[in-house]
C-alpha positions as CSV (number, residue, x, y, z in Angstrom):
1,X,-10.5,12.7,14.9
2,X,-9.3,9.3,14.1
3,X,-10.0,6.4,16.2
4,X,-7.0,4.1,17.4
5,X,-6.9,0.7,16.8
6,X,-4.2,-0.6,18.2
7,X,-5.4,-3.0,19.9
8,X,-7.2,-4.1,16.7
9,X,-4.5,-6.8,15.7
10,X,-2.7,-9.8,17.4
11,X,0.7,-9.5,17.6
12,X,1.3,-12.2,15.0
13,X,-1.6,-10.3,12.6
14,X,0.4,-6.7,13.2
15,X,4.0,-8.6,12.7
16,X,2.0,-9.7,8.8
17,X,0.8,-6.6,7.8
18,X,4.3,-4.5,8.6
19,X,6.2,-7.3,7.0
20,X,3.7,-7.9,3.9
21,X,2.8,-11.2,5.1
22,X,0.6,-11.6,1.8
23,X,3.4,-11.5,-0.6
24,X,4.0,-8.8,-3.3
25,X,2.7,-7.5,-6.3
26,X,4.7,-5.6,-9.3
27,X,3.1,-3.5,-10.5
28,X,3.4,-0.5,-13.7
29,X,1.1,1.0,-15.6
30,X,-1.9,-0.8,-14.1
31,X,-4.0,-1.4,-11.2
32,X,-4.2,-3.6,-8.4
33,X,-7.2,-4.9,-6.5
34,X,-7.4,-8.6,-5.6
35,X,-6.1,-8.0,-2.0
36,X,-5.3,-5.8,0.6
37,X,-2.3,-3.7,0.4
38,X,-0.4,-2.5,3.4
39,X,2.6,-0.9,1.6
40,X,4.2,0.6,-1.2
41,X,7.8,1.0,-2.9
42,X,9.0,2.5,-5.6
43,X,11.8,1.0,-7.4
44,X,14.2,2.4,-9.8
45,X,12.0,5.7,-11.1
46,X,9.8,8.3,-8.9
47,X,6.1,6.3,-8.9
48,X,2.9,8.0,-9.6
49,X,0.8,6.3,-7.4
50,X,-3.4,6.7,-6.5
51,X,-4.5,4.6,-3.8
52,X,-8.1,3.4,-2.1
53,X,-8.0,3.6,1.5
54,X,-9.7,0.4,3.1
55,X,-9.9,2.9,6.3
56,X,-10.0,6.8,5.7
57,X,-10.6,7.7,9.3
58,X,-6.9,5.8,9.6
59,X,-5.3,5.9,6.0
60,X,-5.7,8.2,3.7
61,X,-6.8,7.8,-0.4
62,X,-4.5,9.1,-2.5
63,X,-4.8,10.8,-5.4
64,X,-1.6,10.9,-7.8
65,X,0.8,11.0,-5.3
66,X,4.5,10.5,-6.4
67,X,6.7,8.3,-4.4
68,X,10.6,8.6,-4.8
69,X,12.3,6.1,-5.9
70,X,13.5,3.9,-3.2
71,X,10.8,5.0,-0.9
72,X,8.3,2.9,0.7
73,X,4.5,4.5,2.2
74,X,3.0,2.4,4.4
75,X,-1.4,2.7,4.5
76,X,-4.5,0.0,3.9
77,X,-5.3,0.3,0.4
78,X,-7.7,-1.7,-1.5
79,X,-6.8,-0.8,-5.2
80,X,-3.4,0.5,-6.3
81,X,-3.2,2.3,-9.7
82,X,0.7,2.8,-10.5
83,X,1.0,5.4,-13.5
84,X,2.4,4.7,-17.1
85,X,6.1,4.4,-16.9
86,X,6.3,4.1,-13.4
87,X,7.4,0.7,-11.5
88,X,6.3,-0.1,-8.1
89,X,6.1,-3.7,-5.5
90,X,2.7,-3.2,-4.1
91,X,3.2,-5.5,-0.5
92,X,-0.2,-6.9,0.3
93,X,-1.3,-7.9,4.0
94,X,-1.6,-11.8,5.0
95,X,-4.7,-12.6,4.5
């Protein structure tokens, strides 16, 4: 069973990561891993997207997982591979 943490962030720190405090990343057809990554959107075509979970008691690593266009996912990712083709903003937490 997963643990909670929420009382793990400040109110300020939980306001950053739900509003990618960090800034954005866009992203096709390559991966990203400089930061931590709190969200993810696909813009104008479904996304293939695999993901590393910073947390997998919390967030789940995904494997190529497809994303609708439009849609955003919302996890703590490490690395984000978006697929050939695809487009995607990866959102990264404040750090």
């Amino acid at each position: 069973m997963a643990s909670s943490n929420l009382h793990h962030y400040t109110a300020q720190e939980a306001l950053n990561v739900i509003t990618a405090g960090g800034g954005s990343d866009y992203v096709t057809n390559a991966t990203v891993n400089t930061h931590n990554y709190c969200a993810i959107t696909a813009l104008s075509v479904d996304a293939v997207v695999s993901a590393t979970s910073t947390d997998t008691d919390i967030w789940d690593t995904l494997s190529s997982v497809t994303i609708k266009a439009g849609q955003t996912i919302y996890g703590s990712w490490s690395a984000v591979t978006v697929a050939s083709g695809d487009f995607a903003m990866v959102h990264r937490k404040n750090s």
